[in-house]
C-alpha positions in Angstrom: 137.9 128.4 85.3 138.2 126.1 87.9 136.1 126.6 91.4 138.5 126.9 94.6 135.8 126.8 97.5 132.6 124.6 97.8 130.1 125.1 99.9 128.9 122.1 101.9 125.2 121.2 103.4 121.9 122.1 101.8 123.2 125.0 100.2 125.8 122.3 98.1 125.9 123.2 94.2 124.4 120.3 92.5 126.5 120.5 89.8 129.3 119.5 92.0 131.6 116.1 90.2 133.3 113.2 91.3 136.2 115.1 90.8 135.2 118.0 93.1 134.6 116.0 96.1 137.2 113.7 95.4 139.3 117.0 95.8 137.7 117.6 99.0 138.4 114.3 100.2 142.0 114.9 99.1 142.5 118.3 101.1 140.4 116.9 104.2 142.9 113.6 104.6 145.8 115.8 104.0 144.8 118.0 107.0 144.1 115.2 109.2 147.6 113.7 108.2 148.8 117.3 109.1 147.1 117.4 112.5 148.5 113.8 114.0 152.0 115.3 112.9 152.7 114.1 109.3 153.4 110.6 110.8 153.5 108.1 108.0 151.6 104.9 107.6 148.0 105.9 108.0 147.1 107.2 104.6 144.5 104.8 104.1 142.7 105.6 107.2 143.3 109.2 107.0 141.2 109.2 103.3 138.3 107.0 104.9 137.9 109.4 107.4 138.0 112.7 105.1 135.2 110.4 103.0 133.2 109.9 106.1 133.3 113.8 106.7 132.7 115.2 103.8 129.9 113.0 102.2 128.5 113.5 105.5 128.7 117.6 104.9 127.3 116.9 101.7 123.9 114.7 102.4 122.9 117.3 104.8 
């Protein structure tokens, strides 16, 4: 059974995969391409900064 909600910071599950935060760094750009509107053309930049944020949740 898959997980559907991670915990982020110290309390991270250190069996979390590539594939898990890849996932969170999917959901994160797609709410940052949902908060400037859904305007097109900035997917790239959206996904570098849902990286930024969530490997920065995660070394905490």
């Amino acid at each position: 059974m898959a997980r559907t909600s991670f915990k982020l910071g110290r309390s991270s599950n250190p069996s979390m995969t590539q594939d898990d935060v890849r996932k969170l760094v999917e959901k994160k750009s797609y709410e940052l391409y949902e908060k400037r509107g859904k305007k097109p053309g900035h997917a790239v930049n959206d996904w570098l900064e849902a990286e930024r944020i969530i490997k920065g949740k995660l070394s905490k």
